[in-house]
C-alpha positions in Angstrom: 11.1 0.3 -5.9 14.6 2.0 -6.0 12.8 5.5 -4.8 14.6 5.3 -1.2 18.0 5.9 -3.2 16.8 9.0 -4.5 15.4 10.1 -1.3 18.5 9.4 0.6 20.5 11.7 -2.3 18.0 14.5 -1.8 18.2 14.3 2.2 21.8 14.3 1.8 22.0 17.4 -0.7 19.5 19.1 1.2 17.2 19.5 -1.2 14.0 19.5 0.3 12.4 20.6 -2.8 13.5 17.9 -4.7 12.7 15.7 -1.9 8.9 16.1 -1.8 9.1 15.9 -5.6 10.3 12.5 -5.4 8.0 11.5 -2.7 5.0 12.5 -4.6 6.3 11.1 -7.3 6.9 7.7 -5.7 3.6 7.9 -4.1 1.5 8.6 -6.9 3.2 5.7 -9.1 2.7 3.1 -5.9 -0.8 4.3 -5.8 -1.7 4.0 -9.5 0.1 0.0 -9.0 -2.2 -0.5 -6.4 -5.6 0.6 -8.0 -4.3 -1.1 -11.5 -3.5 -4.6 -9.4 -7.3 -4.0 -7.3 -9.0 -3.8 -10.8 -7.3 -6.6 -11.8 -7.1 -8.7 -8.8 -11.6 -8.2 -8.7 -11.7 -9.0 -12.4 -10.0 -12.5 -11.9 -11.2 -13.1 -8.5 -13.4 -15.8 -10.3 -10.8 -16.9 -12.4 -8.9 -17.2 -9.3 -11.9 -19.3 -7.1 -12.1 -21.2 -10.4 -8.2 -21.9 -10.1 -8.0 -23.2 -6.6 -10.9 -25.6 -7.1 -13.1 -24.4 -4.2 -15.5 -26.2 -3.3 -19.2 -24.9 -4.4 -20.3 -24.9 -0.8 -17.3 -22.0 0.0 -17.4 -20.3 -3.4 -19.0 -17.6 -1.4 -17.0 -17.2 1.9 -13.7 -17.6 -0.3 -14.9 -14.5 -2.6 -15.9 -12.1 0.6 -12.5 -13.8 2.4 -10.2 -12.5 -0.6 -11.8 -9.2 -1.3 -11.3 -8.5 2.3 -7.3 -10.1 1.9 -7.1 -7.8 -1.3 -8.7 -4.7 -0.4 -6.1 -5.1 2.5 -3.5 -4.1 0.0 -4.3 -0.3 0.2 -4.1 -0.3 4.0 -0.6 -1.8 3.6 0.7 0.4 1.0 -0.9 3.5 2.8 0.5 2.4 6.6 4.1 1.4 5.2 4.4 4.5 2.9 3.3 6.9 5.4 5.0 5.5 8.2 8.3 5.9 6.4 7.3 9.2 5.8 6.9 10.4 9.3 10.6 8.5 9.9 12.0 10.8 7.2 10.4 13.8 8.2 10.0 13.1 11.8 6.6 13.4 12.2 5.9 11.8 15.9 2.5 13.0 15.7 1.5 11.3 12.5 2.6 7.7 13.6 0.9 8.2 16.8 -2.4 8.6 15.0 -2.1 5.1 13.9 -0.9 3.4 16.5 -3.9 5.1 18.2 -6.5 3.1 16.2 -4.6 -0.6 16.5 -6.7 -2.9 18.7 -4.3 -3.8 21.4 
């Protein structure tokens, strides 16, 4: 989305203010895209079904398989968001709470 740019400028200035600003701002904006694509991904997961001809027979494994794929989305966008935010601020402690909870 472009917001690594301004992070990089604010790290470089040492602006650590305008830093967290940026962060929260990019957060909250990649959050609200994520709950506006979930609303809109559950409202045309029929439409969708519909779309890919599934057989009758599946119509109900392939609607539990892609709300499972699609709810998916917020793990994703929560692990890659906050991981790059332990990086920045070097935050071993955080990333290690993760990695704790991966099967392995």
């Amino acid at each position: 989305m472009g917001s690594g740019t301004v992070f990089s400028i604010y790290y470089g200035r040492k602006d650590e203010h305008g830093l967290k600003e940026g962060i929260l701002a990019s957060f909250t904006l990649l959050a609200a895209v994520t709950v506006l694509l979930h609303i809109l991904t559950f409202c045309l997961l029929d439409w969708t079904i519909a779309a890919l001809r599934t057989p009758d027979h599946l119509v109900g494994m392939t609607r539990e398989y892609l709300a499972v794929i699609f709810v998916g989305m917020t793990g994703i966008f929560l692990y890659n968001f906050l991981l790059r935010c332990c990086v920045l601020w070097e935050i071993p402690w955080l990333r290690l709470c993760f990695w704790r909870f991966l099967p392995a």
